[in-house]
C-alpha positions as CSV (number, residue, x, y, z in Angstrom):
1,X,0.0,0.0,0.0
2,X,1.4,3.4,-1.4
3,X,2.1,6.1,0.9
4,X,-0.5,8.4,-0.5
5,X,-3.4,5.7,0.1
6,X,-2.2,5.2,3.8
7,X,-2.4,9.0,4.3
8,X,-6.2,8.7,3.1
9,X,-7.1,5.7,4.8
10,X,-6.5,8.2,8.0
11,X,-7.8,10.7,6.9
12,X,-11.4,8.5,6.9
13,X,-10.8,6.9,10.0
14,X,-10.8,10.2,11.7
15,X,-14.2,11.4,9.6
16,X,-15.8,8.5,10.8
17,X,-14.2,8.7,14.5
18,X,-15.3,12.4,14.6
19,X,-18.8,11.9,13.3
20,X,-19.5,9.2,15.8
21,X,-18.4,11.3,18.5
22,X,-20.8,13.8,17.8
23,X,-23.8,11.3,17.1
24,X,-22.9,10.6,20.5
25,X,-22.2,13.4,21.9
26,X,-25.6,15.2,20.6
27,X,-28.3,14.8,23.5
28,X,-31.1,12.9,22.8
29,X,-33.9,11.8,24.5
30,X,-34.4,7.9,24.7
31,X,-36.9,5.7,25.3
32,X,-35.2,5.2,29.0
33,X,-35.9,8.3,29.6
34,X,-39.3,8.1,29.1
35,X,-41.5,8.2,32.3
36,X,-44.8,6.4,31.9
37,X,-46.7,9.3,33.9
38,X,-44.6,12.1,32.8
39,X,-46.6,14.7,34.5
40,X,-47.2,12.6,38.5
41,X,-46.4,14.8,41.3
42,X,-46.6,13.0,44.3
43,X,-46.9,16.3,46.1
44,X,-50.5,16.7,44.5
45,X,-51.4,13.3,45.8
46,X,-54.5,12.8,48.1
47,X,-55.6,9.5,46.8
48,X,-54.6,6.2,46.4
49,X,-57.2,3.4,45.4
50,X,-55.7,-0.6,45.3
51,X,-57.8,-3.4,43.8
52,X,-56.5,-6.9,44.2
53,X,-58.9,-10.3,44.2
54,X,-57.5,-10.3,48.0
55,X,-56.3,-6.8,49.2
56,X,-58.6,-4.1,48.6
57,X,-58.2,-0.4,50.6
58,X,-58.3,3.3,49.5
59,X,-56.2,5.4,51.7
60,X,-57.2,9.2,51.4
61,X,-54.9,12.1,52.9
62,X,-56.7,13.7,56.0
63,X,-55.7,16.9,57.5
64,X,-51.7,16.2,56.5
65,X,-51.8,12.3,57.5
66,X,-52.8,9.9,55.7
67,X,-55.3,7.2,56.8
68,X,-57.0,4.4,55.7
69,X,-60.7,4.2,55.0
70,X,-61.6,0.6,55.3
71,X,-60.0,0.5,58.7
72,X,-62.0,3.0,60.3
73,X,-59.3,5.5,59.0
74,X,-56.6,4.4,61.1
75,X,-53.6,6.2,60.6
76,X,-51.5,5.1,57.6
77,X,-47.4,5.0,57.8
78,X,-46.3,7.6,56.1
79,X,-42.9,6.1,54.7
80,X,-45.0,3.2,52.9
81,X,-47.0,5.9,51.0
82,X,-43.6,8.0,50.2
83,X,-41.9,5.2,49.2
84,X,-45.1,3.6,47.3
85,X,-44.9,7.3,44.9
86,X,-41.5,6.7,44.8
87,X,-41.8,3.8,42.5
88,X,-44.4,5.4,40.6
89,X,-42.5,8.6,39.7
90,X,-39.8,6.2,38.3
91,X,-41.8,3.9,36.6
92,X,-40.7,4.3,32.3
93,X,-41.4,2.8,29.2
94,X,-37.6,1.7,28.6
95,X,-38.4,-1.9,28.3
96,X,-41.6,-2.5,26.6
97,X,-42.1,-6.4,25.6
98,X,-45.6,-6.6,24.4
99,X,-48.3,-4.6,22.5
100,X,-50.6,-7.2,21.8
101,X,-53.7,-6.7,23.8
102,X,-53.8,-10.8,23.3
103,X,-51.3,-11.1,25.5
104,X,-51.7,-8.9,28.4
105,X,-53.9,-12.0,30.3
106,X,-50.4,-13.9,30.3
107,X,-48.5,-11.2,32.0
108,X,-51.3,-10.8,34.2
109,X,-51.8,-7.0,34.1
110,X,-55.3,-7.4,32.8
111,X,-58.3,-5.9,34.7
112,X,-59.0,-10.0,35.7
113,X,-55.7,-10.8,37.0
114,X,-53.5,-7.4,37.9
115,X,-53.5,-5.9,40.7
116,X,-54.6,-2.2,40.2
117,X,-53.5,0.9,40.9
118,X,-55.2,4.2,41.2
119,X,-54.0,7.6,42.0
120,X,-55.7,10.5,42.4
121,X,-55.3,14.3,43.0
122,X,-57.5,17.3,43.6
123,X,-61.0,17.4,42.1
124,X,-60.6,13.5,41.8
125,X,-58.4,14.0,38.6
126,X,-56.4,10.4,38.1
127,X,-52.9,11.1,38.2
128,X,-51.7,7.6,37.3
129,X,-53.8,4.3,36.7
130,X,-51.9,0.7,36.3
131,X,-52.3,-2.5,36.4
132,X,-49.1,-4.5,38.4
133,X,-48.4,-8.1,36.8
134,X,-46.6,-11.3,37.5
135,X,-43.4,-11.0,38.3
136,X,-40.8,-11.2,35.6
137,X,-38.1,-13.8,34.5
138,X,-36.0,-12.7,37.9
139,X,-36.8,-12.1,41.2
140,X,-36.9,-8.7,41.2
141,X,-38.7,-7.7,38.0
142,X,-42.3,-7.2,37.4
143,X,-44.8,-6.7,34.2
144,X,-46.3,-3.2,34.4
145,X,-49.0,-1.8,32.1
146,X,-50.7,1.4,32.3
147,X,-54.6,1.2,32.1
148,X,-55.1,3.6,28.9
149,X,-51.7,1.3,27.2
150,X,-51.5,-2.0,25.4
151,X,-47.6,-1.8,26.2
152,X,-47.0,-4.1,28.5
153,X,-43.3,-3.0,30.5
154,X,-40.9,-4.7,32.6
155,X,-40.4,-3.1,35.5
156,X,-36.3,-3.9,36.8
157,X,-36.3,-3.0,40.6
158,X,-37.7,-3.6,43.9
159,X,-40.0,-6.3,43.9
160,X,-43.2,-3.8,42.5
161,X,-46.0,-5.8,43.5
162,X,-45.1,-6.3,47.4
163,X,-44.7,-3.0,47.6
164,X,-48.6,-1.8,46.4
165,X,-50.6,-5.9,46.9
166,X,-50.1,-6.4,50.8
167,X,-53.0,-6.6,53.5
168,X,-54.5,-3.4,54.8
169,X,-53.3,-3.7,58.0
170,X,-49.7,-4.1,56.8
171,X,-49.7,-0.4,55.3
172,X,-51.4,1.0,59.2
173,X,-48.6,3.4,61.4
174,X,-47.7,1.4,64.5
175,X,-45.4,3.7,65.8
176,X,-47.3,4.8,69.3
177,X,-44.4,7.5,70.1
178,X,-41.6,8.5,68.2
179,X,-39.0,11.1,69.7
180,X,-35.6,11.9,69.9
181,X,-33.3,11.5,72.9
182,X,-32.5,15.1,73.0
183,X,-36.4,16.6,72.5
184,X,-37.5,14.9,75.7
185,X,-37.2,17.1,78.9
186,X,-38.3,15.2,81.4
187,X,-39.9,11.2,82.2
188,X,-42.8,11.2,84.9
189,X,-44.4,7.9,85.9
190,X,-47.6,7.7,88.0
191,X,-47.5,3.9,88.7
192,X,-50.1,2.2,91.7
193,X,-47.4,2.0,94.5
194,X,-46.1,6.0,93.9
195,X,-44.8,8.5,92.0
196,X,-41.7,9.4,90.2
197,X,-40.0,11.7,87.5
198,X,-36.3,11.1,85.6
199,X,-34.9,14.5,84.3
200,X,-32.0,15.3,82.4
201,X,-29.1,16.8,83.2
202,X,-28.0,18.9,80.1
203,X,-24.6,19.6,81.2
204,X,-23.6,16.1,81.4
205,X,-26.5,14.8,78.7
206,X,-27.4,12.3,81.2
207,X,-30.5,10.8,82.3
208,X,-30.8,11.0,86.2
209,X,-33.5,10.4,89.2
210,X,-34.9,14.0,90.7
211,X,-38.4,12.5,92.7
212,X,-38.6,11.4,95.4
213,X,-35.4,12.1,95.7
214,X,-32.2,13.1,93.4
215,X,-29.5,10.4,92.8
216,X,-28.1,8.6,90.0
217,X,-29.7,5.9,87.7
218,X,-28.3,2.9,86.5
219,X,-27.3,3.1,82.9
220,X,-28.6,-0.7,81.3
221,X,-31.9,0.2,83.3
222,X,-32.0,3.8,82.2
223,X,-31.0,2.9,78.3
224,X,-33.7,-0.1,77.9
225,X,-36.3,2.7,78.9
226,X,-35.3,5.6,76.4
227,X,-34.1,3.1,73.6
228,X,-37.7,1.3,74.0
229,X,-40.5,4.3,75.2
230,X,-39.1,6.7,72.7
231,X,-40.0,4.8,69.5
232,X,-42.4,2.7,71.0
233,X,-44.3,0.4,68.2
234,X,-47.1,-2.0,68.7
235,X,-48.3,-4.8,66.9
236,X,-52.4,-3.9,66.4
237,X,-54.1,-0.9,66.3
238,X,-57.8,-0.2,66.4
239,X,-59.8,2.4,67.0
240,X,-61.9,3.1,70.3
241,X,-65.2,2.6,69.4
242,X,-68.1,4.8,71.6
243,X,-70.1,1.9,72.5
244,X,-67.0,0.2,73.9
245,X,-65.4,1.8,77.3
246,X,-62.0,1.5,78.3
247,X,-62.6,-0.8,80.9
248,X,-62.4,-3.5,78.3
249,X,-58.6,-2.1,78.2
250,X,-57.9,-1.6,82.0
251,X,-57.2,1.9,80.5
252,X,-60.5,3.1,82.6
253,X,-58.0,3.4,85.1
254,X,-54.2,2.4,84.1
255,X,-51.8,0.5,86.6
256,X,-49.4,2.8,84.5
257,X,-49.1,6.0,83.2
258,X,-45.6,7.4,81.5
259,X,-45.4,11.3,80.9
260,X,-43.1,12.9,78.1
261,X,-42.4,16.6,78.9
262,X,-40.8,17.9,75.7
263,X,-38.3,20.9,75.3
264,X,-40.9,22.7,73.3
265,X,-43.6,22.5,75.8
266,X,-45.8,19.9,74.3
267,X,-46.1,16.4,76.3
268,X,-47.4,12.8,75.6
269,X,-48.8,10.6,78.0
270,X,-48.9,6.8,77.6
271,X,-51.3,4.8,79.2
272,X,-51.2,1.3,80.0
273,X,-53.9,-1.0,80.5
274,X,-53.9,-5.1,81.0
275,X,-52.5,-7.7,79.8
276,X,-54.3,-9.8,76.7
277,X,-54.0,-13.5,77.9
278,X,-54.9,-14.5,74.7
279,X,-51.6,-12.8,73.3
280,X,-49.8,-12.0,76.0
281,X,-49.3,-8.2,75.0
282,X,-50.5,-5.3,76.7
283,X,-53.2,-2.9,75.8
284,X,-52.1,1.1,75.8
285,X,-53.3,4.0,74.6
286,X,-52.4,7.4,74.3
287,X,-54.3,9.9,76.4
288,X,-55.1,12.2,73.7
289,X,-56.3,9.8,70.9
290,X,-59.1,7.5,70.6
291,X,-56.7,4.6,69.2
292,X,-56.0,1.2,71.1
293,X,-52.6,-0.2,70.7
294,X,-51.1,-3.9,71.4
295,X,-47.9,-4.0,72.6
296,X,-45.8,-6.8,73.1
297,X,-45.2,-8.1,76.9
298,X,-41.5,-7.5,76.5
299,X,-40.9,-3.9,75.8
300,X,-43.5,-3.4,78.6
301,X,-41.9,-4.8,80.6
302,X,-38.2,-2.7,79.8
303,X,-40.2,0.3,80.6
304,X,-42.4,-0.6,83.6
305,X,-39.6,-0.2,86.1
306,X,-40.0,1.0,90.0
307,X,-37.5,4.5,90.9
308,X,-35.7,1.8,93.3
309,X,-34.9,-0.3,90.8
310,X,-33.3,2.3,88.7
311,X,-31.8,4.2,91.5
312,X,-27.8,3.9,91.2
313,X,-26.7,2.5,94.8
314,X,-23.8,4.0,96.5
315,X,-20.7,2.1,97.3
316,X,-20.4,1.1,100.9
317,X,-17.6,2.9,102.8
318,X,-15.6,-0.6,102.9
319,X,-15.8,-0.5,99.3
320,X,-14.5,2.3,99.1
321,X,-11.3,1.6,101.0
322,X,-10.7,-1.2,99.1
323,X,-10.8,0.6,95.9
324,X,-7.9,2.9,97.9
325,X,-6.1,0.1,99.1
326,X,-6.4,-1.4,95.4
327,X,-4.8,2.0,94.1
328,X,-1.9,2.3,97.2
329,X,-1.2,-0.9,98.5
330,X,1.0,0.9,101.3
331,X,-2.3,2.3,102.5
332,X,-2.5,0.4,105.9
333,X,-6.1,-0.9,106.6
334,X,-8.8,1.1,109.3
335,X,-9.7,-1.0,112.0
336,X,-13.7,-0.9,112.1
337,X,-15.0,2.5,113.4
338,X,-12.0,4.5,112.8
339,X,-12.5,8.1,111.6
């Protein structure tokens, strides 16, 4: 090959290096990029309507929280729903395996067999309607088609139809209380056998005893209290119904009641009724809310505690000696009594 054809030859290669660098350097939109609701805003959101052959509820946003209808609008974890809009915002049409309307019963996002999904905003405007198939040839995918479509799309990521098709009382807010460490001002409990109050000492950030009297706490005790009462969760909820008293509950008049005082001035009281022998968990309530909790009998019992059991004992003088002696052997030992 000649020296002149070489040159050309190089001369082509970069052409066709250059033009493929700017095919691919010229933005473009692709079909990955193509949301299937392009216009959802989860922010306008006050609706959400599932329809399953076995899990039916519509939860409806309430005054800033979110509850569920069927359940005598029980309060409805929050996180679920952000996470549940989540998915939709990112759901896309980036890999689309059918358009047959033929074959839409096999992937199971038919009317029949998926499991639909309606959202809704303001003036009952749908902001996104799908049906959630089978899942897909792994694990983690699922077959997705949007109700006005005949594209049926795999959806790669989180298992999609755990996250919408799960019973109602799976989506409720069990979390009783929920504070943080440094928000809470002082612990008063108003038990059968006496009174007493933990405060907390902000220079040293420690928890400590101030009624009946002041003294130290122990730290395992003190720890198992905080760590437990300040995100307490319970394992049913139900709502107090007005032909029902509390003495169903022992909450009529609690063996137990625990007092939050918070830096900002506002308080929570938890009360606690009797145990359930059926389930061995404990009925409790808080006192401004008409909703009856089950808790189980173990974190009761890491906050049911007595001031003398969480009173730190001081060392006995002998101990103390010893500890010196420990430190200064040379220390002779006091005969008993001395000064």
């Amino acid at each position: 090959m000649s020296y002149k054809k070489t040159i050309i030859l190089i001369i082509i290669l970069c052409i066709l290096i250059g033009i493929a660098y700017l095919i691919n350097r010229s933005p473009k939109k692709t079909s990955g990029e193509m949301a299937l609701f392009p216009d959802f805003d989860a922010e306008k959101v006050n609706t959400i309507r599932l329809n399953g052959n076995t899990n039916k509820l519509t939860i409806v946003k309430s005054e800033g929280e979110w509850r569920a209808v069927e359940q005598d609008d029980l309060p409805v974890d929050k996180d679920q729903i952000k996470q549940a809009l989540e998915v939709v915002s990112d759901l896309k049409r980036d890999d689309i395996i059918s358009k047959n309307p033929s074959k839409q019963e096999i992937f199971q996002v038919d009317p029949n067999h998926g499991f639909e999904v309606e959202i809704k905003g303001e003036g009952d405007a749908t902001l996104a309607l799908f049906y959630i198939g089978k899942n897909g040839p792994d694990f983690m995918s699922t077959y997705v088609r949007k109700a006005d479509s005949d594209e049926v799309i795999l959806y790669k990521g989180f298992h999609l139809r755990s996250r919408f098709d799960k019973p109602a009382e799976n989506w409720l807010d069990k979390f009783i209380i929920i504070v943080q460490d440094d928000d809470v001002e002082s612990i008063n409990y108003n038990r059968d056998d006496g009174s007493f109050s933990l405060v907390k000492d902000y220079e040293t950030k420690k928890w400590r005893l101030d009624q009946p009297e002041a003294s130290a706490v122990r730290d395992k005790l003190l720890s198992d209290i905080t760590q437990t009462l300040f995100n307490l969760r319970g394992t049913k909820l139900r709502r107090l119904k007005p032909e029902s008293g509390l003495e169903e509950f022992g909450l009529d008049q609690p063996s137990l009641s625990i007092t939050l005082s918070m830096t900002d001035g506002d308080s929570k009281t938890l009360l606690i009724g009797k145990k359930d022998e059926k389930t061995d968990e404990y009925f409790v309530r808080l006192s401004d809310r008409d909703i009856i909790y089950s808790v189980a009998k173990f974190s009761i019992d890491k906050i049911n505690k007595t001031w003398q059991e969480l009173k730190m004992e001081e060392a006995p003088p002998e101990a103390s000696q010893q500890t010196d002696q420990a430190v200064n052997p040379n220390m002779p030992m006091l005969p008993p009594g001395h000064p």
